[in-house]
C-alpha positions as CSV (number, residue, x, y, z in Angstrom):
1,X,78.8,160.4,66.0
2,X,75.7,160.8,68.1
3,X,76.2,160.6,71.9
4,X,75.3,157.0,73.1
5,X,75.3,157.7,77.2
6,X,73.1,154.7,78.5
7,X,69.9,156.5,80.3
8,X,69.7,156.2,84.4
9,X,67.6,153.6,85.3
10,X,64.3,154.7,86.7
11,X,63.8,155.0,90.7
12,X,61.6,152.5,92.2
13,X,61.2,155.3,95.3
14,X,57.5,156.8,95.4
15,X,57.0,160.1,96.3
16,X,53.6,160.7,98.5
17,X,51.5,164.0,96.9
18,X,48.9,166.1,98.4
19,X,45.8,167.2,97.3
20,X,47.7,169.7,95.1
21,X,50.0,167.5,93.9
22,X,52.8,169.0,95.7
23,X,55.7,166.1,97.2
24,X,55.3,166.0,101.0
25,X,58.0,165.8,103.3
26,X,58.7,162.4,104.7
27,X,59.6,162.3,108.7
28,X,63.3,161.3,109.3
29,X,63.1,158.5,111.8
30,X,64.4,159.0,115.4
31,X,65.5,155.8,116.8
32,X,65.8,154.8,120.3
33,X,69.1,153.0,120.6
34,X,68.5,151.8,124.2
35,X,65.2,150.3,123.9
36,X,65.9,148.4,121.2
37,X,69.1,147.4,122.5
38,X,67.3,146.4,125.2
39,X,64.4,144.3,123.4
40,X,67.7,142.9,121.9
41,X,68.6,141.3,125.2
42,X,65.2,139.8,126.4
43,X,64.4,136.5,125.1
44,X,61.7,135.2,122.3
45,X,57.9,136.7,123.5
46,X,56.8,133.2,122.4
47,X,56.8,131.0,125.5
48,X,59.1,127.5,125.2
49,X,61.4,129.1,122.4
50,X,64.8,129.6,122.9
51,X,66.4,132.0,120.0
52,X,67.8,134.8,120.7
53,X,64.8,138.1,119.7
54,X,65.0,140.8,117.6
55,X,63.0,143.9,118.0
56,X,59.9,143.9,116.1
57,X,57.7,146.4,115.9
58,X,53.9,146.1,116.0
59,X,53.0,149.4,114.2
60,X,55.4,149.7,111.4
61,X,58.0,151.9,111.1
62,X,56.7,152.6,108.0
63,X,53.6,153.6,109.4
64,X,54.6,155.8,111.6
65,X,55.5,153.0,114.4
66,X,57.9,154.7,117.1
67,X,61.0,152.8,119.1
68,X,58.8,152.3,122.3
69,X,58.6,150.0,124.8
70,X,54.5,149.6,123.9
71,X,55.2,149.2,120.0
72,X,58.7,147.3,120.0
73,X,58.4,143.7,121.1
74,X,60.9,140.9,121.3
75,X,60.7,138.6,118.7
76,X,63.1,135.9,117.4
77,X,63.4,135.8,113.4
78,X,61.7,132.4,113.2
79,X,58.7,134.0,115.0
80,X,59.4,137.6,113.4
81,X,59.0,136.0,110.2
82,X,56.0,133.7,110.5
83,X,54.3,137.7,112.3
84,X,54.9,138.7,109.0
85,X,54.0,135.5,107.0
86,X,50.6,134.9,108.6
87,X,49.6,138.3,109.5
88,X,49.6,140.1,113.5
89,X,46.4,139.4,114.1
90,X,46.7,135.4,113.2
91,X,49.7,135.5,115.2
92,X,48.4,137.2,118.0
93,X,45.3,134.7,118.1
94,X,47.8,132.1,117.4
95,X,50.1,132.8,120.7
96,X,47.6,134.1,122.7
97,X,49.0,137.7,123.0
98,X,47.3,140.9,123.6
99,X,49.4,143.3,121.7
100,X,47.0,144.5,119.8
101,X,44.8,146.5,122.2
């Protein structure tokens, strides 16, 4: 009987080449426990609102965004959401904030 052992699935994960086509090494990220558990207990950046904030990070983590106190601002998930939603520069204009200089 021939051997019917279901294939893995295929990874979604990407692997970023360089010019040689060799896999380069992805950074491990270092995060700063105490500044976001301090962003944690500030209140919403958006003036009037009254959740509780999450940190959120204006240069993605992704993209190389670091746990500082000049990339890590506090956002509740309403506003965290609608930053992502509408794009930071919409919301910045929107609110009036200059985190983007």
């Amino acid at each position: 009987m021939p051997d019917v052992t279901p294939l893995p699935k295929p990874t979604r994960k990407r692997t970023r080449l360089d010019m040689s086509g060799l896999a380069l090494a992805k950074k491990a990220r270092v995060k700063n426990r105490a500044v976001l558990e301090e962003i944690k207990q500030q209140p919403c950046s958006i003036p009037g609102c009254p959740h509780p904030a999450d940190p959120s990070h204006i240069k993605t983590v992704g993209a190389g965004g670091a746990d500082t106190g000049d990339n890590v601002k506090p956002l509740c998930r309403l506003h965290h959401t609608e930053w992502h939603t509408i794009g930071r520069i919409t919301f910045c204009r929107k609110y009036g904030l200059d985190w983007l200089k």
